[in-house]
N, C-alpha and C positions, 0 to 999 in steps of 0.2 A: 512651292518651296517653303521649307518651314525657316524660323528665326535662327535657326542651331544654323542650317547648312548658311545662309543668310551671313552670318557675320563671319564665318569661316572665308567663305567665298570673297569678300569684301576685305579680308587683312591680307589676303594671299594676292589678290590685285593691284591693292595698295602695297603690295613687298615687306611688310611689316611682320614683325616678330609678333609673338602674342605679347609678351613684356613691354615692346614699344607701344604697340594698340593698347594696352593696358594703361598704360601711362600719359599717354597722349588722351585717353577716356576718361581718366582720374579712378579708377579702378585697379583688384590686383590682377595678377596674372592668371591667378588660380579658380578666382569668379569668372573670369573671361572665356579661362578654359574649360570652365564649366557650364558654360553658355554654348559655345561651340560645337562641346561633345550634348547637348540636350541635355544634361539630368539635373538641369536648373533652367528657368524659363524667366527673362530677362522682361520688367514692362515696359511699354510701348518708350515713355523718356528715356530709361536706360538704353533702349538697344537702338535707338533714335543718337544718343549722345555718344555711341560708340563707333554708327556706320557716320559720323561728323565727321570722328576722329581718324577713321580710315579713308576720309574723301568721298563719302558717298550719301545720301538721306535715304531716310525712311518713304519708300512708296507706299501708301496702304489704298486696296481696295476694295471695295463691296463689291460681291459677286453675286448676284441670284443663280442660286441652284434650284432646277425647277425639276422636281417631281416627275418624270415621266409617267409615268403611272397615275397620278393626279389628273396630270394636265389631259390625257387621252379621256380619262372618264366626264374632265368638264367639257371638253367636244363634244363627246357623245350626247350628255346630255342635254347639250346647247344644241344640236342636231334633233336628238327628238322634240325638243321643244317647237322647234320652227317648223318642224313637220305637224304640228297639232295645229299650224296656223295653215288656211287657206293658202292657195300661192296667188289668187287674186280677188279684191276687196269685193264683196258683196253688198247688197242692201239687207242681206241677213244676215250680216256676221255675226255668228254666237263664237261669245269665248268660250274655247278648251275645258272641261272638267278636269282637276286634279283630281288624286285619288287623297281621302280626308282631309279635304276640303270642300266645304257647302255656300 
């Protein structure tokens, strides 16, 4: 969910007008409503100092987005790697030849 829907969602729970959230944030009505509708993007303090004012805080968190696509090729190639390795230790284990490298 982005910051727009975010502080909309948080005045309309809290029962607040935008003028009251406005002013209970030390802010106008018309930055607020401008936050709201997205075509102003509030930072992190501001829209921290406003979801206060409507009774709620700021949750932020890191997400890892992983690469599908990536993550299947480092399988893969961590799969043929361990395929270049014996499956049991010998008294002659030669390591693997890469290719360009000597």
């Amino acid at each position: 969910m982005d910051i727009a829907s975010q502080l909309k969602r948080a005045r309309a729970r809290a029962g607040l007008s935008l003028r009251e959230l406005a002013e209970r944030a030390g802010t106008s009505h018309s930055t607020l409503a401008a936050y709201e509708q997205g075509r102003v993007t509030p930072n992190v303090e501001t829209a921290d100092r406003i979801l206060r004012a409507a009774g709620f805080e700021l949750d932020s968190r890191l997400i890892v987005h992983i690469d599908e696509a990536k993550r299947e090729r480092q399988i893969r190639d961590v799969l043929l790697l361990a395929g270049a390795f014996p499956a049991r230790h010998s008294p002659t284990l030669q390591a693997p030849r890469f290719p360009g490298r000597r």
